[in-house]
CHARMM internal coordinates of N, CA and C (Angstrom, degrees):
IC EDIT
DIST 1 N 1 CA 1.4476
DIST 1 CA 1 C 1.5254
ANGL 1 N 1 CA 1 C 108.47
DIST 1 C 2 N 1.4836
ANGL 1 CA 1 C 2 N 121.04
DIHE 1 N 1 CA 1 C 2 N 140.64
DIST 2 N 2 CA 1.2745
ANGL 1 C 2 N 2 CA 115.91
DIHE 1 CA 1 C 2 N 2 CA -156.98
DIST 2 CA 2 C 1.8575
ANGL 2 N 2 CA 2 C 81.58
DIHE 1 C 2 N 2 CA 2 C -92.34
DIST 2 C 3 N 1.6422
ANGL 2 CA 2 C 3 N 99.76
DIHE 2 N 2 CA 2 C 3 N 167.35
DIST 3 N 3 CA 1.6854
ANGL 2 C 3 N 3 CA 122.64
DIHE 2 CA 2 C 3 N 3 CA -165.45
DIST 3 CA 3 C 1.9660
ANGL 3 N 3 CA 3 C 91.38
DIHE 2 C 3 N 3 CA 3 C -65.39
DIST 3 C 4 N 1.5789
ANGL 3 CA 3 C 4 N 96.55
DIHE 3 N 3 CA 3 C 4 N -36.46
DIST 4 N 4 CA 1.7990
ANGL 3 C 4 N 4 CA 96.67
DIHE 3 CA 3 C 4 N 4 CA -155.64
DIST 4 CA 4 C 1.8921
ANGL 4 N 4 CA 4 C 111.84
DIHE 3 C 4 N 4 CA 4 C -78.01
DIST 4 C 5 N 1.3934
ANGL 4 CA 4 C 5 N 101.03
DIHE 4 N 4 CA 4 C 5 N -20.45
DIST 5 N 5 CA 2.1020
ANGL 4 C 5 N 5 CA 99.97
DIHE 4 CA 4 C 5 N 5 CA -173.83
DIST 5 CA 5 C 1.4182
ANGL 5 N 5 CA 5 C 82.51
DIHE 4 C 5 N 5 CA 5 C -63.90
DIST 5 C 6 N 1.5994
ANGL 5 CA 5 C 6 N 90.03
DIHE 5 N 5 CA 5 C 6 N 169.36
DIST 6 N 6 CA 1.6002
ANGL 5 C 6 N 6 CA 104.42
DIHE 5 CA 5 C 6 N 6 CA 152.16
DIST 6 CA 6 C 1.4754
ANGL 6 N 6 CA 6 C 108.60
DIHE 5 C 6 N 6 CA 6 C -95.33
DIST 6 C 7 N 1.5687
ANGL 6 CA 6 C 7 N 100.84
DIHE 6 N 6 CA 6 C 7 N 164.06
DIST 7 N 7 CA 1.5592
ANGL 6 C 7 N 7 CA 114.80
DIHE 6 CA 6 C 7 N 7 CA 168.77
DIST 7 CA 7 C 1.2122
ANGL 7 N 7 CA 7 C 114.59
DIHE 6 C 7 N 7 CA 7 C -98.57
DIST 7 C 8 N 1.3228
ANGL 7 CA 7 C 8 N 116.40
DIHE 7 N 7 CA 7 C 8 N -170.52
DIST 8 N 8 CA 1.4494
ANGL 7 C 8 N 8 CA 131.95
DIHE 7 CA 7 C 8 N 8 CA -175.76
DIST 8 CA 8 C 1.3694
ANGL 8 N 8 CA 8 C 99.22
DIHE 7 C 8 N 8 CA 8 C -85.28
DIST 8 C 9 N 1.4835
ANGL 8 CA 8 C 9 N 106.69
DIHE 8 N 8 CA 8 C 9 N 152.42
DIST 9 N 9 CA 1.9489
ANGL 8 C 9 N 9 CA 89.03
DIHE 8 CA 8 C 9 N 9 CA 167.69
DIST 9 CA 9 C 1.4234
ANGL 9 N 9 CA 9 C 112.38
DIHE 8 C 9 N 9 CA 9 C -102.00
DIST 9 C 10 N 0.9056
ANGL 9 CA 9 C 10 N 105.08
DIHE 9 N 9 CA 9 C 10 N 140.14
DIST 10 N 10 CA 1.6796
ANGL 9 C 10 N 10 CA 141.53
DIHE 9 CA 9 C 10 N 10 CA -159.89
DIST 10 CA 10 C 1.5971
ANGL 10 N 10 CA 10 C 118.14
DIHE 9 C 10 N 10 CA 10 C -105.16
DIST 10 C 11 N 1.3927
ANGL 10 CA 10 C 11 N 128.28
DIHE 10 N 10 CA 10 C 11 N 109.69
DIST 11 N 11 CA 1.0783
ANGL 10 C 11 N 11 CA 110.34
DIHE 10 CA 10 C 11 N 11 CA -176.33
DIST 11 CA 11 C 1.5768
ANGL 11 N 11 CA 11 C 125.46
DIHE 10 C 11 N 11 CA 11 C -88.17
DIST 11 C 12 N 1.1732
ANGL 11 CA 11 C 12 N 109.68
DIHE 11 N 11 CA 11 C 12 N 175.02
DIST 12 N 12 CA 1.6375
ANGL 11 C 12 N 12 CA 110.07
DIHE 11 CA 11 C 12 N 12 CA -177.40
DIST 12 CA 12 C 1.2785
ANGL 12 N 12 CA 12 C 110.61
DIHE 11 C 12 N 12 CA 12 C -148.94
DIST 12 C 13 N 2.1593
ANGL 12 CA 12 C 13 N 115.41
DIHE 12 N 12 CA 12 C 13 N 161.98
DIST 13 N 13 CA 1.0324
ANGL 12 C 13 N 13 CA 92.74
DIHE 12 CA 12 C 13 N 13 CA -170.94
DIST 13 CA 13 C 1.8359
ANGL 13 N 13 CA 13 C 91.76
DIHE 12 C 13 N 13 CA 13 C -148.21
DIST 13 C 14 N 0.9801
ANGL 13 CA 13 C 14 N 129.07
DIHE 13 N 13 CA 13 C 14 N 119.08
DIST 14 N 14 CA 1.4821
ANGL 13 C 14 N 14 CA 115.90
DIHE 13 CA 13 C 14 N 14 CA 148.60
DIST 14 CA 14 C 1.5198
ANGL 14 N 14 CA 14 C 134.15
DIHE 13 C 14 N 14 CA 14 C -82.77
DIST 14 C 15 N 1.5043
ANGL 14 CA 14 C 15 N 96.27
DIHE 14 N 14 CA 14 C 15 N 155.74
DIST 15 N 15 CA 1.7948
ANGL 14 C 15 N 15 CA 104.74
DIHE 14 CA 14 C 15 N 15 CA -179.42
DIST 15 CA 15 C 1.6678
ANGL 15 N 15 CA 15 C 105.96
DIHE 14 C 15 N 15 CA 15 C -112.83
DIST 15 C 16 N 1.4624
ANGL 15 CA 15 C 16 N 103.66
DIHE 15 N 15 CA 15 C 16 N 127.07
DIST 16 N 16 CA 1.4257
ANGL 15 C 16 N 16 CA 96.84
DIHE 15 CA 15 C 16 N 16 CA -154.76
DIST 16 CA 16 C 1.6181
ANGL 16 N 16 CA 16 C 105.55
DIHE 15 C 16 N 16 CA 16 C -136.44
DIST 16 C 17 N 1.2815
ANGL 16 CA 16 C 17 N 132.90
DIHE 16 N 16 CA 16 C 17 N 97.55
DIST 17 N 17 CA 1.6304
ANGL 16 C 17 N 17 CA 117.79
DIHE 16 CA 16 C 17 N 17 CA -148.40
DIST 17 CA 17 C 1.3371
ANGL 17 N 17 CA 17 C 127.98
DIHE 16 C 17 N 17 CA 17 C 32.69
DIST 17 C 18 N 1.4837
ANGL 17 CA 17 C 18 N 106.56
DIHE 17 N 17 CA 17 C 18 N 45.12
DIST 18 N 18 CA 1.4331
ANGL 17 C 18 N 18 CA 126.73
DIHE 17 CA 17 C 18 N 18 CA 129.93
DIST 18 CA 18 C 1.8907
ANGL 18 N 18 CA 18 C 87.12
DIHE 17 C 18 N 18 CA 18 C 104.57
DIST 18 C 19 N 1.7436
ANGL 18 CA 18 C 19 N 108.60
DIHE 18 N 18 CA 18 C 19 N 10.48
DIST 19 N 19 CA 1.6402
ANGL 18 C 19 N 19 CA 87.67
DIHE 18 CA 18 C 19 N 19 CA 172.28
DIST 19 CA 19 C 1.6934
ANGL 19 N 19 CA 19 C 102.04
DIHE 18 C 19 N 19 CA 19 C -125.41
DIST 19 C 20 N 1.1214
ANGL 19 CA 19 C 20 N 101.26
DIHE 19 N 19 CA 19 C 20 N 163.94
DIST 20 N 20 CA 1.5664
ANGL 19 C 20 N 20 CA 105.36
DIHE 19 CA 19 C 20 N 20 CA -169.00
DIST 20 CA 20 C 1.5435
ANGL 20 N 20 CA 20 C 108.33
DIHE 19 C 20 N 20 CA 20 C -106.44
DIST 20 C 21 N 1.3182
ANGL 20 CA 20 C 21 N 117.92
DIHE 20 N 20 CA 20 C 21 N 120.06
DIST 21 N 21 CA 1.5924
ANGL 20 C 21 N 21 CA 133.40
DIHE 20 CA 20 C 21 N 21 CA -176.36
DIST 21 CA 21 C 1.2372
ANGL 21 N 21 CA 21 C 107.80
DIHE 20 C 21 N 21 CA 21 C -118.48
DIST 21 C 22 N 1.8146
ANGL 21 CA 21 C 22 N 105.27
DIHE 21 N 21 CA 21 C 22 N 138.99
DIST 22 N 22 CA 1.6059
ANGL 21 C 22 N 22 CA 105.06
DIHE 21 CA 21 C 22 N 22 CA -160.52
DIST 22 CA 22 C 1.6472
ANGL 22 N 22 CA 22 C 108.71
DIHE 21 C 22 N 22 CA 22 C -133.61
DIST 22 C 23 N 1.0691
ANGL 22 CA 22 C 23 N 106.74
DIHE 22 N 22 CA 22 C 23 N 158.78
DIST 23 N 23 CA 1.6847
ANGL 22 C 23 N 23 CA 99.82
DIHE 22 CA 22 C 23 N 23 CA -169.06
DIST 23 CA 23 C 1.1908
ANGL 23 N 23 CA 23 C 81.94
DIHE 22 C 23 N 23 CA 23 C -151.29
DIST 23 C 24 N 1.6376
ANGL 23 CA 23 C 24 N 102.26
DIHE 23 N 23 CA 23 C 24 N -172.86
DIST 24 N 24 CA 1.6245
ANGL 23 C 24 N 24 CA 126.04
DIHE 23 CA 23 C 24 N 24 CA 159.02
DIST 24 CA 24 C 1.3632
ANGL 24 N 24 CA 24 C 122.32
DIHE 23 C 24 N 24 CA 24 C -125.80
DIST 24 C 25 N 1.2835
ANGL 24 CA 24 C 25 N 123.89
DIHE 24 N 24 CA 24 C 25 N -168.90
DIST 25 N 25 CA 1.8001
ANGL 24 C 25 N 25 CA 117.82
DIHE 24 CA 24 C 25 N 25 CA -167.97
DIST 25 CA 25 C 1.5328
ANGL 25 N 25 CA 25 C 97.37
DIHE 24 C 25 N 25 CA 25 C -161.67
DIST 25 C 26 N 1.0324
ANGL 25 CA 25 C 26 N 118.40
DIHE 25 N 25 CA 25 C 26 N 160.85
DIST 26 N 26 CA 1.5972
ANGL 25 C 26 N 26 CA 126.66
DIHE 25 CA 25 C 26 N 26 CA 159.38
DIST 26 CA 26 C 1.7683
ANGL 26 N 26 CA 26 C 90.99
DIHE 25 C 26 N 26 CA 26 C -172.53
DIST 26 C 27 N 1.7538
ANGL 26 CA 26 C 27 N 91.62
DIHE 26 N 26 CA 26 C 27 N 170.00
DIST 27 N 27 CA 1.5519
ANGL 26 C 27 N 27 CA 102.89
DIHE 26 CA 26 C 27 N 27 CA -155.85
DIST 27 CA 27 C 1.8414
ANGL 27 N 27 CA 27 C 86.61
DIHE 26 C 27 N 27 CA 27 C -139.92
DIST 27 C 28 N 1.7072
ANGL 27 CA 27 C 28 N 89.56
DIHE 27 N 27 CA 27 C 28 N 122.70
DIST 28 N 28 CA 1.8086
ANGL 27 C 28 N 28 CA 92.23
DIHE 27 CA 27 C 28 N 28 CA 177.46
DIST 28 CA 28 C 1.4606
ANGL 28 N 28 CA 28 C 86.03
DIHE 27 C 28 N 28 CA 28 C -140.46
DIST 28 C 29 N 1.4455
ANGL 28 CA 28 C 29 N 87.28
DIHE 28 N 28 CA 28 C 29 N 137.61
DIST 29 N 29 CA 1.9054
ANGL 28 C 29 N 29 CA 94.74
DIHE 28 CA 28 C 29 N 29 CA 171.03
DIST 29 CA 29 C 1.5779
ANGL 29 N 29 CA 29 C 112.31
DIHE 28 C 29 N 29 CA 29 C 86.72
DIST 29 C 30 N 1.0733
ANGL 29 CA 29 C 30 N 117.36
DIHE 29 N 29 CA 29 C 30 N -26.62
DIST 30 N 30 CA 1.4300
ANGL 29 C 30 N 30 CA 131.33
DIHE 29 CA 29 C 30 N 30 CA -169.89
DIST 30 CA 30 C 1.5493
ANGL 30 N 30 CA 30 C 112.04
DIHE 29 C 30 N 30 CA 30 C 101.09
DIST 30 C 31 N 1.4397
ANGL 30 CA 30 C 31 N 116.96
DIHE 30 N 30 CA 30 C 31 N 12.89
DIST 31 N 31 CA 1.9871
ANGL 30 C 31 N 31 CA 132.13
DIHE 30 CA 30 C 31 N 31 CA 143.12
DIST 31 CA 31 C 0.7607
ANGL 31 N 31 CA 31 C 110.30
DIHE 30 C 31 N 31 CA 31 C -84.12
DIST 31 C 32 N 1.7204
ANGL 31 CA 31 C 32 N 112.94
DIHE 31 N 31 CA 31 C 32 N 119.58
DIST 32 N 32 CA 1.4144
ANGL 31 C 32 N 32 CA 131.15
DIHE 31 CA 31 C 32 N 32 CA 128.77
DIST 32 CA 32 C 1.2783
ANGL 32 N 32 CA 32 C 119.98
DIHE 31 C 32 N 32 CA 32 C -43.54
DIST 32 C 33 N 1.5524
ANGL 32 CA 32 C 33 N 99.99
DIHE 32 N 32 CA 32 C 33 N 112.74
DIST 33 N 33 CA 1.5636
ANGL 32 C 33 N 33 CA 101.31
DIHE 32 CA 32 C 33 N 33 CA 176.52
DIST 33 CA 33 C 1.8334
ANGL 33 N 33 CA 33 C 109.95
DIHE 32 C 33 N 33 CA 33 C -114.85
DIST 33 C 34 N 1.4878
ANGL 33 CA 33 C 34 N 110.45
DIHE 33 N 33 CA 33 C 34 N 131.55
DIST 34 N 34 CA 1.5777
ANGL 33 C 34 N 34 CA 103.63
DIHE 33 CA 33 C 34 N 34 CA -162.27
DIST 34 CA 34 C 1.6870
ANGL 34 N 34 CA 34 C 101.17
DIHE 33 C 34 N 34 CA 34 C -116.81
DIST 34 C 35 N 1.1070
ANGL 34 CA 34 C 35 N 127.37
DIHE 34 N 34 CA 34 C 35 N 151.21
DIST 35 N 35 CA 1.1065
ANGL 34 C 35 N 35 CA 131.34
DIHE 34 CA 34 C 35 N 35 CA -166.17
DIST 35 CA 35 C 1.8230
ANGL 35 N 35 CA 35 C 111.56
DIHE 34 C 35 N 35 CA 35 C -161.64
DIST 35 C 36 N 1.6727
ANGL 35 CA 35 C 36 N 101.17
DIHE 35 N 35 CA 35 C 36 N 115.57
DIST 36 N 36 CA 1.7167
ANGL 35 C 36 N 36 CA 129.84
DIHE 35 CA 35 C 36 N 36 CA 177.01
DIST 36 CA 36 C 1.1726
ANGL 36 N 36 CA 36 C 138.97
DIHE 35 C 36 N 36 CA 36 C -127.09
DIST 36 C 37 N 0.7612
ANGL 36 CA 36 C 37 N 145.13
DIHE 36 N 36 CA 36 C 37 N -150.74
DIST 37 N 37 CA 1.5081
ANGL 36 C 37 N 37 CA 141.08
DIHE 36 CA 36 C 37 N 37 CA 170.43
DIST 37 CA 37 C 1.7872
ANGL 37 N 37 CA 37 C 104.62
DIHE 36 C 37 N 37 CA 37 C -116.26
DIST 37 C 38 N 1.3626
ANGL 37 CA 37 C 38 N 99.46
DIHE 37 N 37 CA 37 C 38 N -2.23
DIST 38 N 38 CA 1.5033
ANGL 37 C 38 N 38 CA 97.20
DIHE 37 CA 37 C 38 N 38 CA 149.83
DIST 38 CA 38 C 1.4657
ANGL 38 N 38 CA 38 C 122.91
DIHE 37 C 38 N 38 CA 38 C -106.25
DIST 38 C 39 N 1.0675
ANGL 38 CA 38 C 39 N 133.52
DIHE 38 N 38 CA 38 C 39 N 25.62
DIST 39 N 39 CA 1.0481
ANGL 38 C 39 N 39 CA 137.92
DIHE 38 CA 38 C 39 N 39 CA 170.27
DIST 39 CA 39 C 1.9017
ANGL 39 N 39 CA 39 C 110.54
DIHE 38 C 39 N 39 CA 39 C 128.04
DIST 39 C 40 N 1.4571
ANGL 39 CA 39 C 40 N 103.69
DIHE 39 N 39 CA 39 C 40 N -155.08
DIST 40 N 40 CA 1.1252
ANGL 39 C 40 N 40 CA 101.74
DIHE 39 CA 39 C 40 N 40 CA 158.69
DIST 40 CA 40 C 1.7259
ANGL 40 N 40 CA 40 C 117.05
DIHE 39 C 40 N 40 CA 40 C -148.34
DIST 40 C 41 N 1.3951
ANGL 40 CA 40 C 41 N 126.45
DIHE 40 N 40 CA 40 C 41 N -176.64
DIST 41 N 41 CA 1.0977
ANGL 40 C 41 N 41 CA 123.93
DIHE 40 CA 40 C 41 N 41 CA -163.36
DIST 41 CA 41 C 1.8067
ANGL 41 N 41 CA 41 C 110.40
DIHE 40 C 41 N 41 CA 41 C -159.11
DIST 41 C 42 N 1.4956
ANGL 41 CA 41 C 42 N 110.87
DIHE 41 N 41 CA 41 C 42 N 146.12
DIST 42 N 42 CA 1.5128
ANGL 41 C 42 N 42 CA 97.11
DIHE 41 CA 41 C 42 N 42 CA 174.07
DIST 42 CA 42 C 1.4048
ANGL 42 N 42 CA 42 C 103.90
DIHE 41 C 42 N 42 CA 42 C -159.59
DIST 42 C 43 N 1.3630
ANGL 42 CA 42 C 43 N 97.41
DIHE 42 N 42 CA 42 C 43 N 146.94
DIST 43 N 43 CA 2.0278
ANGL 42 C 43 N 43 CA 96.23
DIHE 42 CA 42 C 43 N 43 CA -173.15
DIST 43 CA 43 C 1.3892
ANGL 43 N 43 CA 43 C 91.00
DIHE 42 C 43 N 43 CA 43 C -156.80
DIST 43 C 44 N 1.5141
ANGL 43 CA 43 C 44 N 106.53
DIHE 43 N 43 CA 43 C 44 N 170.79
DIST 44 N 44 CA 1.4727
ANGL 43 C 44 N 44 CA 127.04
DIHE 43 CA 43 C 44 N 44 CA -147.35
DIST 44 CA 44 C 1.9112
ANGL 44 N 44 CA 44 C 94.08
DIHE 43 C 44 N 44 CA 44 C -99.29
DIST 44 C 45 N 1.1863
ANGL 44 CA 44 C 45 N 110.85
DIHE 44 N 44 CA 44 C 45 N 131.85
DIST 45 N 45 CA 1.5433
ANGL 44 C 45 N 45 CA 138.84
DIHE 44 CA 44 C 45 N 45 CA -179.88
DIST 45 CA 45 C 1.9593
ANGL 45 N 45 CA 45 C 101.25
DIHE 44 C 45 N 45 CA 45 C -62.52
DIST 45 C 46 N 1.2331
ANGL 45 CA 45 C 46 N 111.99
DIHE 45 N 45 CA 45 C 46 N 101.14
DIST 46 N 46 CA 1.2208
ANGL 45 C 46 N 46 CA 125.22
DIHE 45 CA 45 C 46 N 46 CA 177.76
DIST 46 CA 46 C 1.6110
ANGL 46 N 46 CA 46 C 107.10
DIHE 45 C 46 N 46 CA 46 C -109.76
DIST 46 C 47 N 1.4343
ANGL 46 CA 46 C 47 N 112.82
DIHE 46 N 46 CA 46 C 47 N -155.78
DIST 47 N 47 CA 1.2838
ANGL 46 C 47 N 47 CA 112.67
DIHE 46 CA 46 C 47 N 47 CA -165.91
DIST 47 CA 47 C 1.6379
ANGL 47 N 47 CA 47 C 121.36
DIHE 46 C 47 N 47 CA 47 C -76.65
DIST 47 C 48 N 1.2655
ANGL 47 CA 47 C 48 N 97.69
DIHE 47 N 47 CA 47 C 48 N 19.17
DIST 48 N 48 CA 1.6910
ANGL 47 C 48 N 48 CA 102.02
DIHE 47 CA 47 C 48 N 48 CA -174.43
DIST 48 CA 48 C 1.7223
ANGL 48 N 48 CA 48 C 107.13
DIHE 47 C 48 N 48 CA 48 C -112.11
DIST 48 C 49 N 1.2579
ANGL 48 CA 48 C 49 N 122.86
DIHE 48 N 48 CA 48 C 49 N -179.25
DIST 49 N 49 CA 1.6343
ANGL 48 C 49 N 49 CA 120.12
DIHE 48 CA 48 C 49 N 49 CA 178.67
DIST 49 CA 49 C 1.4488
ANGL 49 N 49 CA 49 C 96.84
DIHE 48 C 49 N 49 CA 49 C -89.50
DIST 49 C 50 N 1.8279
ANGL 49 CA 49 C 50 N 105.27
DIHE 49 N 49 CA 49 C 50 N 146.92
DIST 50 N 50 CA 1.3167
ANGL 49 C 50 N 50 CA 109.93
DIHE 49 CA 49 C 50 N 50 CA 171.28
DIST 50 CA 50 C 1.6230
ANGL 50 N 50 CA 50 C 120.29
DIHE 49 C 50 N 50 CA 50 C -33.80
DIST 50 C 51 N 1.3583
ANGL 50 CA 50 C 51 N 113.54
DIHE 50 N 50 CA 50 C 51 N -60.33
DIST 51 N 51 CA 1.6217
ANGL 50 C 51 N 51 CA 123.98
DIHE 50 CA 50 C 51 N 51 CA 172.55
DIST 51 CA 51 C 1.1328
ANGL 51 N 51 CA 51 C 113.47
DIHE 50 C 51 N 51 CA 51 C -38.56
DIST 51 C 52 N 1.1801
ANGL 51 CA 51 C 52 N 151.01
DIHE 51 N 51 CA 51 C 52 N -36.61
DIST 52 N 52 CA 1.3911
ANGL 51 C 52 N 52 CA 148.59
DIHE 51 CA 51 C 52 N 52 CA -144.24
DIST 52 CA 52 C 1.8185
ANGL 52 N 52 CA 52 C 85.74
DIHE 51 C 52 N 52 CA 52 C -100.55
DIST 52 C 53 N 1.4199
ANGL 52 CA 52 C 53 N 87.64
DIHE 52 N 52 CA 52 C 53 N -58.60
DIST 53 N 53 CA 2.2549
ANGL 52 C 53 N 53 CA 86.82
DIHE 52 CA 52 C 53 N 53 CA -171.33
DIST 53 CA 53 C 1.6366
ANGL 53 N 53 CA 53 C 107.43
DIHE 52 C 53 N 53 CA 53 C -63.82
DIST 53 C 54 N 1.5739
ANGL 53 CA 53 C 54 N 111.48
DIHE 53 N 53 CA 53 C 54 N -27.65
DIST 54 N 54 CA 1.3518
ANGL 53 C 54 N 54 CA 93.76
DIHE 53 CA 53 C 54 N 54 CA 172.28
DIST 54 CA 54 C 1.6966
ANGL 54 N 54 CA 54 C 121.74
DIHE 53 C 54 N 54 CA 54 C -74.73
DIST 54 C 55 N 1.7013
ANGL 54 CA 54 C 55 N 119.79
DIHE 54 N 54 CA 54 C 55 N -33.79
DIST 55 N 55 CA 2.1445
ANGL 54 C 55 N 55 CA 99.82
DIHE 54 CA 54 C 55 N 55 CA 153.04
DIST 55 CA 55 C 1.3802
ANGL 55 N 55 CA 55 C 116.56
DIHE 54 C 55 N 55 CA 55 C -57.93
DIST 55 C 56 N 1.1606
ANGL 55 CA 55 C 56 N 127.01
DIHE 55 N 55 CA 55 C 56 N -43.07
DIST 56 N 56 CA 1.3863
ANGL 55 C 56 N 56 CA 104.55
DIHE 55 CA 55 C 56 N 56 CA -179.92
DIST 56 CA 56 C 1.4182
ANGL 56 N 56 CA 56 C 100.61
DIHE 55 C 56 N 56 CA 56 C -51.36
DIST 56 C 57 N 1.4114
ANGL 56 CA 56 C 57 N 141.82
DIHE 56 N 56 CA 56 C 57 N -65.09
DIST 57 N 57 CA 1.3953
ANGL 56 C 57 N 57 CA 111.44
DIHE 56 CA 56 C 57 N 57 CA -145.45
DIST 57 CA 57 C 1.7140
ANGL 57 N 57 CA 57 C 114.07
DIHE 56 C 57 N 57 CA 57 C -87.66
DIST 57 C 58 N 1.6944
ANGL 57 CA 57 C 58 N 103.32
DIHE 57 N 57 CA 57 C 58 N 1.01
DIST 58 N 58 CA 1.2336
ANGL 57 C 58 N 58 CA 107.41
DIHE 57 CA 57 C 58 N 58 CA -174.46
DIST 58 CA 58 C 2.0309
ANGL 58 N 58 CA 58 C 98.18
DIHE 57 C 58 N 58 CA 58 C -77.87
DIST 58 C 59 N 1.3426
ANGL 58 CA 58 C 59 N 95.71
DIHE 58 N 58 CA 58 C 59 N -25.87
DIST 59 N 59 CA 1.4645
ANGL 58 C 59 N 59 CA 106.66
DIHE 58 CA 58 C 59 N 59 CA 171.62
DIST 59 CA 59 C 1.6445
ANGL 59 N 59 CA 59 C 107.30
DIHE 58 C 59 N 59 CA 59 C -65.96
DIST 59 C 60 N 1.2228
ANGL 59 CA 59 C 60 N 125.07
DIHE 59 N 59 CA 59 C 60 N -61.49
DIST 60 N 60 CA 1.0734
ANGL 59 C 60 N 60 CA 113.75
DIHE 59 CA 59 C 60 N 60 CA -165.46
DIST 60 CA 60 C 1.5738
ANGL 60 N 60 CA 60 C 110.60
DIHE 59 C 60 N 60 CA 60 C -71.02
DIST 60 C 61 N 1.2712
ANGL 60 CA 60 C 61 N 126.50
DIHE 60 N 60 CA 60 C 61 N -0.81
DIST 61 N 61 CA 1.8226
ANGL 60 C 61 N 61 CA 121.24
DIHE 60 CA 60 C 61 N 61 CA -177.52
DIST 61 CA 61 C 1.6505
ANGL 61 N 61 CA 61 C 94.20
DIHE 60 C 61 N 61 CA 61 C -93.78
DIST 61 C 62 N 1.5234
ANGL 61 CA 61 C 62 N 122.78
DIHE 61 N 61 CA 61 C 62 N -41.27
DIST 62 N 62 CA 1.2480
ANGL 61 C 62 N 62 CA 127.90
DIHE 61 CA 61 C 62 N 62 CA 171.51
DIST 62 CA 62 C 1.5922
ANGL 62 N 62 CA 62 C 120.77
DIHE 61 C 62 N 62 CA 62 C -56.83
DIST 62 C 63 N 0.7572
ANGL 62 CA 62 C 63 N 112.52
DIHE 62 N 62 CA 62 C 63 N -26.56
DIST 63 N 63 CA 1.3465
ANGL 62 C 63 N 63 CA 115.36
DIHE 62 CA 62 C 63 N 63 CA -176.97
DIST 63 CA 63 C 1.5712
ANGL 63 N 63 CA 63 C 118.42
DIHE 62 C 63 N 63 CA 63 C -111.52
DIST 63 C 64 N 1.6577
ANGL 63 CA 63 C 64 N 119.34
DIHE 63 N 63 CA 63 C 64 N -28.63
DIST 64 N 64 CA 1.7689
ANGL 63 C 64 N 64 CA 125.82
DIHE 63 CA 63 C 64 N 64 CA 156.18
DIST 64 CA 64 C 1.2906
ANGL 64 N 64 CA 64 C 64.49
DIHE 63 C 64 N 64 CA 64 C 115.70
DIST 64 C 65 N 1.6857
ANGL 64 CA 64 C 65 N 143.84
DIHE 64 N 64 CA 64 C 65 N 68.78
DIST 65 N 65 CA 1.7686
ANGL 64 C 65 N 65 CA 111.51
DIHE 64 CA 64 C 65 N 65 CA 151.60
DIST 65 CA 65 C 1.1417
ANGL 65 N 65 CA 65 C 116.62
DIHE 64 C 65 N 65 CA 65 C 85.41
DIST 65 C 66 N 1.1461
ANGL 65 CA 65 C 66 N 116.71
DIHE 65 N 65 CA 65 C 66 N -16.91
DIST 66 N 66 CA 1.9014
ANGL 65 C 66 N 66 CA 107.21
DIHE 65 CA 65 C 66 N 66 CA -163.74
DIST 66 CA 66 C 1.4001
ANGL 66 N 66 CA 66 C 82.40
DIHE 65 C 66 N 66 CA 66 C -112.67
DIST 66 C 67 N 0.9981
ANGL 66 CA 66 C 67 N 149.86
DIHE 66 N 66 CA 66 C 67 N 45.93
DIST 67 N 67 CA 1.5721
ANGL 66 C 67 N 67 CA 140.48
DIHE 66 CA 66 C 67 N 67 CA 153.22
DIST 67 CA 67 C 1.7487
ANGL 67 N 67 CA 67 C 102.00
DIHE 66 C 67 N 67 CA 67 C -74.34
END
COOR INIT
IC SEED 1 N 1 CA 1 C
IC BUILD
């Protein structure tokens, strides 16, 4: 799949002092864009898989950054 289509949105989930918080993700442009009931978040697709950058940032809206 080329970096630039969009994807489907995809959900995700971290476990975070033992409770589980869930969002979704999709990737346009080659941004991860993450989206929760804590907000949302989006950053640029580097050398890792979309999934991986979308817990980190589902981590960092869950936690205020300090993930």
């Amino acid at each position: 799949m080329a970096r630039n289509r969009l994807t489907p949105v995809r959900p995700v989930t971290v476990t975070i002092d033992g409770a589980t918080h869930e969002g979704t993700y999709f990737v346009r442009d080659s941004i991860v864009h993450v989206q929760s009931p804590f907000g949302a978040k989006a950053t640029q697709i580097g050398t890792m898989p979309a999934k991986t950058i979308a817990r980190m940032l589902l981590s960092e809206l869950v936690c205020g950054d300090k993930a």
